[in-house]
C-alpha positions, 0 to 999 in steps of 0.5 A: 457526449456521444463518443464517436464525437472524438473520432468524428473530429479527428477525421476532420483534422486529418482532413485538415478541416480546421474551422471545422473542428474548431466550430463542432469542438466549442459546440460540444463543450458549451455542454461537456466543458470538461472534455479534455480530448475535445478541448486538445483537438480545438488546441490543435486546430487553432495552431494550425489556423495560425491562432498561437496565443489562443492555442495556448491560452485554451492550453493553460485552461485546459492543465488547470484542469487536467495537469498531468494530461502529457499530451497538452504539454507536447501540443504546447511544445508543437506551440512553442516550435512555430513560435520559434521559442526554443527555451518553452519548447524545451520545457513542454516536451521534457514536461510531457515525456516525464508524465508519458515516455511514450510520446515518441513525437515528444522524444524526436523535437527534444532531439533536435532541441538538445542539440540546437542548446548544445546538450549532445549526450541527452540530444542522444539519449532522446534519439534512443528513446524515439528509435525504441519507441518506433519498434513497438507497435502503434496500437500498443504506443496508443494504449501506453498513452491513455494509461499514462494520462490516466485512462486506465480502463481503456488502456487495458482494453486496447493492450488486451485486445492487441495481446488477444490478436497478436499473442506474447508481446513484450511492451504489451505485457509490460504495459499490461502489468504496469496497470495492474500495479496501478490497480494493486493487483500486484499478483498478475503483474508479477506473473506478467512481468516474470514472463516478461523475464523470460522472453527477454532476460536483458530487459532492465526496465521489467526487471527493475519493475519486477522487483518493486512489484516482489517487494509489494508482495513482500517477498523481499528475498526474491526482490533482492535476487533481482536487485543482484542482477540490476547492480552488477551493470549499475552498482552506483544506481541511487534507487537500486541502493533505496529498494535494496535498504527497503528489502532489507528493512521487511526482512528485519536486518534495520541495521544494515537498512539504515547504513544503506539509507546513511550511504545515500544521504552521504550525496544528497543530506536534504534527503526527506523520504530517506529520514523517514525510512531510517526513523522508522528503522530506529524506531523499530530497533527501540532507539527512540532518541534517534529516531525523534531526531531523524523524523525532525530532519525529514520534516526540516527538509520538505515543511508540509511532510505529513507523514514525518509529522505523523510519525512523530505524533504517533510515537507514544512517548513524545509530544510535538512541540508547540512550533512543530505544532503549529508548523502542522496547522500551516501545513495542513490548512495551506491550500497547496498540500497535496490529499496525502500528506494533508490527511496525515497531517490531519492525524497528527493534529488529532494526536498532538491534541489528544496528549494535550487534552483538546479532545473536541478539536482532536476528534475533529481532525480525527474525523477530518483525516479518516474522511480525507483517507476512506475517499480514497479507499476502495474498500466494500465491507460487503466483500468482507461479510460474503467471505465470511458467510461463505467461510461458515457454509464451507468450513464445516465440523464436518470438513474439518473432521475429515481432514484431521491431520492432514498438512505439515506436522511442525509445531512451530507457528503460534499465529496471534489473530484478531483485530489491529489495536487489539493488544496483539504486539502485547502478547507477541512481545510476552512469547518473544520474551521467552528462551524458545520462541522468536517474535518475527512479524506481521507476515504476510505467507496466509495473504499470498497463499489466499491471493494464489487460491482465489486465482486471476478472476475475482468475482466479490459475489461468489468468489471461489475461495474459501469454496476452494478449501472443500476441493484441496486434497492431503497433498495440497494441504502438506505443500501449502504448510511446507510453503509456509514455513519456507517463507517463514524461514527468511524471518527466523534464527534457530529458536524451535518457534515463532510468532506470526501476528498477522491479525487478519488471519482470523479470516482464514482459520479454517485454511491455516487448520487444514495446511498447519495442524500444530500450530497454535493460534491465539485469537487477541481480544479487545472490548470493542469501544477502545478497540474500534476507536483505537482503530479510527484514530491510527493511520495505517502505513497500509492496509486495515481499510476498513478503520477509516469510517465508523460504520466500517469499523463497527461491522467489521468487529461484529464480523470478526465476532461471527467468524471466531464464534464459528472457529469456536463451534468447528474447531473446539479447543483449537483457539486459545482467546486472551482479553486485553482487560484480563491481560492487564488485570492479571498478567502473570495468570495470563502469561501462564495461560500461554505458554502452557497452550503452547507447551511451554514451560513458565520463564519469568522473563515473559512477566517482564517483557518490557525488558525484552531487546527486539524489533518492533515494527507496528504502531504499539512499539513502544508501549510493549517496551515499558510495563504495562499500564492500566490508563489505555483501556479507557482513553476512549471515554474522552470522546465519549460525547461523540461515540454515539453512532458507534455504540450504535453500530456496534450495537450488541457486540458490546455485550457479546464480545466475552462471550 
């Protein structure tokens, strides 16, 4: 459909044109039926032609299609009005203004609806928001619209065309960043709302949002400053108190995260999201028992909970119930459940099979789940594999050579790279074990340090880092360092070193080489069947896009062996590679193996880490808690009969990766 259709009868309707608007708009559906500006216009004009019931009728066709379009839901409210039918109207407009606050239109009937039902103080409450609303600018009113009914793209034109003529606008800037957190481009709408912040140090809402945005980015001490300043006006705040428990939980402190999360449930019991998040608590702290219970009460309270039913299929030493499995097959058929809860169930039912070895149905759902999970992922493999390609051109033995030395001097990292489900929480769990070193997380320091390096404009084909490396001088690199190891002081006790087990660092060796000279890095290594297929059967909580489809997963280990062969070419000795085979086949050699790579003397608490009382967060936290066992190096030949694609894809990396 041509677009200046849409403004063509919009001038007919102001022109009050009604049959008009009417007859051109059923002319351009008969060939675009799903039209939703279109079929809203001919809503419009059949009230104005008195026609209310096929008004409302064209109304309920139009939301089977499009439920969250806020603007149906005002236009059915206007319905309601000449209707008389105040209880409707009430319904349509708060349903509108709950998916668009900005729908000033919305806010003045729900006034004078609350006060005609007797409710002042939220008859109050609308009156504020449509004043407040009145003092932002129209232009920006439009484009908050589009973005709540999901036009994002459109949206983000108009804001920064107002921005581009007009300058710094608060609303505009808010509104600005709220779609770059729609996007995951959580770097600029950081910088976005901190300027925000600063025009107006009083603006609650952008400061509530810049703290949900640090705490994307992870820097949870940062969100906490924010989360202060919040409290000191609304100490009672329910979600300040969640996002304080959250912060609190990516900083390690989990027992202070779940005696947040308990004093919430305290008004609320039948609270499924806060179960959850102390389950996951519990689990990290090894207390597994509580954690079992805590993920039952979180699927007691909402049935078609999948990520509680995958939490539970996912703790390595339990095995769901016959209810709770068949209460997961209801779930994950029922047609209601909605994409995500739905593909979590779906892994779940792949796990509760696999323990009971139906390996054909668990492979199924497995499939079903990954195809359910990459349909919603963004991810290009192409991008990973330019990145690559250019960390080779740039990285040279030759930049790398001229730069020696240069960065932070301190010894203390030991960063553990290389693919998830590679063993790198085994090796991590060992070092933990050991007087001198503390096992902190998967942080998330080199991320933002890349993120910062690449800067605002991303372009895939040629993007300017890693080329930006070549550019950096002493300085940058020793501030670079000493930015690491800040961030990585808020994870940390007084132990003279730590663990940082982030395994896509292996993409950026080269940087981590020039800003930290003296940190060791272990590169954790899978064969690559049972690390790949390890990867294709685990939902991640977020990130490792690339494990949801078997073609991704096989290029990405064979990219993974380019980069580290490339490593081991410029930076020869700098890399120390352990074997997950080899762990498992001769534990204490490899345990010598590491610490004297790290220059440490041998305990024999490091041979029987499974004693070891720490905090585990990811998906192995409890296989590292007991000894090791051999059973999990070849799971994968149970699914033997339907690997064939990714023995083929993987294709010569299943000789090459010893080598």
């Amino acid at each position: 459909m041509d677009p200046a259709e849409i403004p063509r009868l919009q001038a007919l309707l102001r022109q009050r044109q009604f049959s008009d608007v009417l007859a051109q708009a059923d002319v351009l559906l008969a060939g675009s039926p799903d039209e939703r500006e279109v079929q809203l216009l001919a809503a419009i004009a059949l009230r104005y032609l008195g026609r209310h019931t096929d008004a409302l009728d064209r109304l309920a066709a139009l939301e089977g299609r499009h439920p969250r379009f806020s603007r149906l839901h005002e236009e059915r409210g206007r319905c309601f009005i000449d209707l008389k039918q105040a209880l409707p109207a009430l319904d349509a407009f708060e349903r509108a203004v709950a998916i668009n606050h900005s729908l000033p239109g919305s806010w003045r009937m729900l006034e004078g609806l609350y006060r005609m039902t007797g409710q002042q103080d939220r008859a109050q409450l609308a009156a504020k928001q449509a004043s407040d609303l009145q003092k932002v600018p129209r232009e920006v009113l439009g484009a908050a619209s589009l973005f709540a009914d999901g036009e994002l793209e459109l949206a983000e034109r108009l804001v920064r065309d107002y921005l581009i003529q007009n300058g710094d606008q608060v609303e505009a800037m808010r509104l600005l960043a709220s779609i770059g957190i729609k996007r995951q481009v959580f770097d600029d709408a950081e910088i976005l709302l901190a300027a925000v912040l600063q025009m107006d140090p009083s603006h609650r809402a952008a400061r509530w949002e810049h703290a949900g945005v640090l705490v994307e980015l992870n820097r949870h001490q940062d969100a906490r400053r924010e989360l202060d300043l919040l409290q000191q006006d609304d100490p009672g705040n329910r979600d300040y108190k969640a996002l304080y428990a959250y912060t609190y939980a990516g900083l390690g402190e989990h027992d202070r995260a779940i005696a947040l999360y308990r004093e919430l449930l305290a008004g609320v019991p039948a609270d499924a999201e806060a179960h959850l998040s102390i389950a996951h608590a519990q689990k990290t702290l090894g207390q597994r028992d509580e954690a079992i219970a805590s993920y039952r009460k979180a699927a007691a309270d909402r049935l078609d909970f999948g990520d509680a039913y995958w939490s539970l299929a996912n703790l390595k030493t339990y095995r769901l119930t016959d209810a709770e499995l068949a209460q997961v097959r209801v779930a994950e058929s029922a047609p209601a459940t909605n994409m995500v809860d739905r593909y979590h169930l779906c892994f779940a039912l792949g796990k509760a099979l696999e323990d009971r070895g139906e390996f054909a149905e668990s492979f199924h759902f497995y499939e079903r789940g990954n195809a359910l999970k990459r349909a919603e992922s963004k991810y290009q493999a192409e991008i990973i594999e330019t990145n690559t390609r250019m960390q080779v051109e740039t990285c040279t033995r030759e930049l790398l050579d001229a730069r020696r030395g240069w960065g932070a001097p301190d010894p203390d990292p030991i960063l553990i790279v290389g693919l998830p489900r590679s063993g790198s929480t085994l090796l991590e769990q060992i070092l933990a074990s050991h007087s001198k070193v503390e096992g902190t997380q998967e942080l998330p320091l080199v991320q933002q340090m890349v993120a910062k390096l690449r800067g605002r404009e991303f372009e895939p084909g040629y993007p300017r880092y890693p080329r930006v490396l070549a550019t950096l001088k002493a300085a940058d690199c020793l501030a670079l360092g000493q930015q690491y190891l800040a961030g990585a002081r808020a994870y940390r006790s007084q132990k003279p070193y730590f663990v940082d087990k982030m395994p896509n660092n292996f993409r950026h060796v080269g940087l981590i080489h020039l800003m930290l000279p003296n940190a060791r890095i272990i590169d954790a290594r899978r064969e690559p069947m049972a690390c790949c297929f390890s990867n294709f059967k685990q939902l991640f909580a977020n990130g490792q896009e690339f494990t949801y489809c078997i073609d991704d997963i096989a290029r990405y280990y064979r990219t993974y062996l380019e980069l580290m062969a490339h490593w081991d070419r410029v930076l020869p000795g700098r890399i120390l590679r352990i074997l997950h085979e080899d762990v498992v086949n001769d534990l204490e050699g490899n345990v010598h193996r590491m610490l004297d790579f790290c220059g440490l003397p041998f305990e024999a608490q490091c041979v029987e880490f499974h004693k070891t009382q720490r905090s585990v967060r990811t998906a192995s936290s409890e296989q590292v808690r007991q000894p090791i066992y051999r059973d999990g190096l070849e799971q994968w030949k149970h699914y033997d009969p339907w690997l064939g694609p990714l023995k083929a894809a993987l294709g010569d990396a299943m000789q090459l990766w010893r080598t």
